[in-house]
N, C-alpha and C positions, 0 to 999 in steps of 0.2 A: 264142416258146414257148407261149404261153398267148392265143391270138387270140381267144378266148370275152368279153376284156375292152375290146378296143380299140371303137373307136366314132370316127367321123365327124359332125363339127361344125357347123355357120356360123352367124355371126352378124350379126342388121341390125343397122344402126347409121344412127343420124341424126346428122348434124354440124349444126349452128350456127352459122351466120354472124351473127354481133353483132358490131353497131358498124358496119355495109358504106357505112351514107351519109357518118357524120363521118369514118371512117378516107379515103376517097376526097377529099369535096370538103374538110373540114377540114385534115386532114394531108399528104393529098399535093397538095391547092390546085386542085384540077378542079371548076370551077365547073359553074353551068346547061349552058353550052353541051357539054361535055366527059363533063360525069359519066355520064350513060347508055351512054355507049360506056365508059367504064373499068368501070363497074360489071357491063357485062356479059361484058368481060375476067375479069374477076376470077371472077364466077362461072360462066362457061363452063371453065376454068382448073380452079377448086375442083370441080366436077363430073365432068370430065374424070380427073385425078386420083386423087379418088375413089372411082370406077367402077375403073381399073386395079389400084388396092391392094385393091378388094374381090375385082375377078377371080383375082388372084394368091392369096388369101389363103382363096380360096369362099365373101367374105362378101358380103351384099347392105349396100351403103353410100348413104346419099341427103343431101345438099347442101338446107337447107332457114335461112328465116329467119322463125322464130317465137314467142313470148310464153313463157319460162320465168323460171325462174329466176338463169338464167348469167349475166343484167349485174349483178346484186345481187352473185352470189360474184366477178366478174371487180374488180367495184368494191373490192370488199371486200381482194381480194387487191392487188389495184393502192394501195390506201390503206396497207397494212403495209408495202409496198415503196416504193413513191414520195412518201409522204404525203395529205392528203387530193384525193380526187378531188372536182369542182364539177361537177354538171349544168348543162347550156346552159342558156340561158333557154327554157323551154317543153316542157323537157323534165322527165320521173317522175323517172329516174334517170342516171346518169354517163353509160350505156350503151345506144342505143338497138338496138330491137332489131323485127322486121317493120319494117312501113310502118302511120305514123299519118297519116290525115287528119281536121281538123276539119272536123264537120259546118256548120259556116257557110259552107266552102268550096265543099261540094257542088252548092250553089243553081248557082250560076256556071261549076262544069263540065261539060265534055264530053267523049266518048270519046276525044276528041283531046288535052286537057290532059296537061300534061307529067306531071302526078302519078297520072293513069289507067294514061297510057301506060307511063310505069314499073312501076305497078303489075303491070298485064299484061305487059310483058315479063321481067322476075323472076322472075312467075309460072310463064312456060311453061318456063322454063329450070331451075327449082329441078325436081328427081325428086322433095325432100322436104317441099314445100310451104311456101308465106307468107302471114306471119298478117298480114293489115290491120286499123287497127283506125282504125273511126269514134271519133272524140272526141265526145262529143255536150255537153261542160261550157261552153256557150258563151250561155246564159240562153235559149235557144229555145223556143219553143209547143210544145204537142205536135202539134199541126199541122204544125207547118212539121218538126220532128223527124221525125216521119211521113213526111213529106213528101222530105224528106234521105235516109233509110235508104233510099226505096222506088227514089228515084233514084241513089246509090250503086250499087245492086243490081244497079239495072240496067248498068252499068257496070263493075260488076269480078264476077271468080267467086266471090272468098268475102270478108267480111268479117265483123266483131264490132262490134256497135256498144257502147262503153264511158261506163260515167258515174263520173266518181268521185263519193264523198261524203263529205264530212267531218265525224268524233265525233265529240262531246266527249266528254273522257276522266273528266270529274268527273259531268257528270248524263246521258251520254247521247244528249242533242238532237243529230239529225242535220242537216247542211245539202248542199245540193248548191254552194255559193261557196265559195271560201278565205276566210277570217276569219281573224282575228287573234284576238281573243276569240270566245266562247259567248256570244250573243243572249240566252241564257235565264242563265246562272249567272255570267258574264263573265270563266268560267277562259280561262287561257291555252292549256290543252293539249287542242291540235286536231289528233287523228291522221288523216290520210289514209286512204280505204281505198279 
């Protein structure tokens, strides 16, 4: 009766693949040799997918594995439910989420290493993009840092190179190590950032 109000819709939508390495070779136990081929099941699959509930729906949907904040809440919710969740060793948090490489590794790579090639294959396959991130916290020159990023570069399309550093939460002094105590005050409370 009244067509003056109706309106036609869609919506993008980015989805999130967190966690795709440990759910693969962690959980379902696909090692080095296996995991590049599941993993590109799974997001050929999740993309595929994706694209038809958006066709049906006339939304634009894309398939992407990048730096938010979903393993924080994923964690969060999985800890109310399960009890506490433990990050790997080496890892920020429960849940990983892009692709990290440490910069000390990069010296010794090539376009052919298995963690380029993953890289780049992820990559052409995601519609909605993956975040790489250099780790750079590994006591390096700035030289050789330099030197890592410029050759990273050249080897994949996008990456972020990342430093963490850590307060103190009593006077402030920052450091780029994990400590235990504050150098300068020799609080305990060393927040992450």
């Amino acid at each position: 009766n009244s067509t003056q109000f109706m309106q036609k819709g869609s919506v993008n939508l980015i989805v999130n693949l967190v966690d795709l390495h440990e759910s693969v070779a962690g959980i379902l136990g696909y090692g080095d040799g296996k995991y590049l081929e599941i993993a590109q099941k799974v997001v050929k699959t999740s993309v595929d997918v994706a694209a038809e509930n958006g066709r049906q729906d006339n939304d634009a949907v894309g398939i992407a594995m990048i730096t938010d904040d979903s393993a924080a809440r994923f964690a969060a919710l999985d800890t109310e439910r399960f009890g506490k969740i433990v990050p790997q060793a080496g890892q920020r948090s429960a849940y990983s989420q892009g692709m990290t490489i440490p910069a000390a590794e990069v010296t010794t790579m090539k376009k052919d290493s298995p963690l380029v090639v993953e890289c780049n294959t992820l990559e052409k396959m995601l519609n909605g993009g993956l975040m790489v991130t250099l780790d750079v916290n590994d006591g390096m020159g700035s030289a050789e840092l330099s030197a890592a990023i410029q050759r990273a570069a050249g080897m994949l399309t996008f990456l972020r190179p990342r430093a963490r550093v850590y307060i103190c939460g009593n006077c402030g002094q920052r450091s780029t190590q994990a400590v235990d105590k504050c150098q300068g005050c020799k609080s305990p409370h060393i927040v992450p950032n």
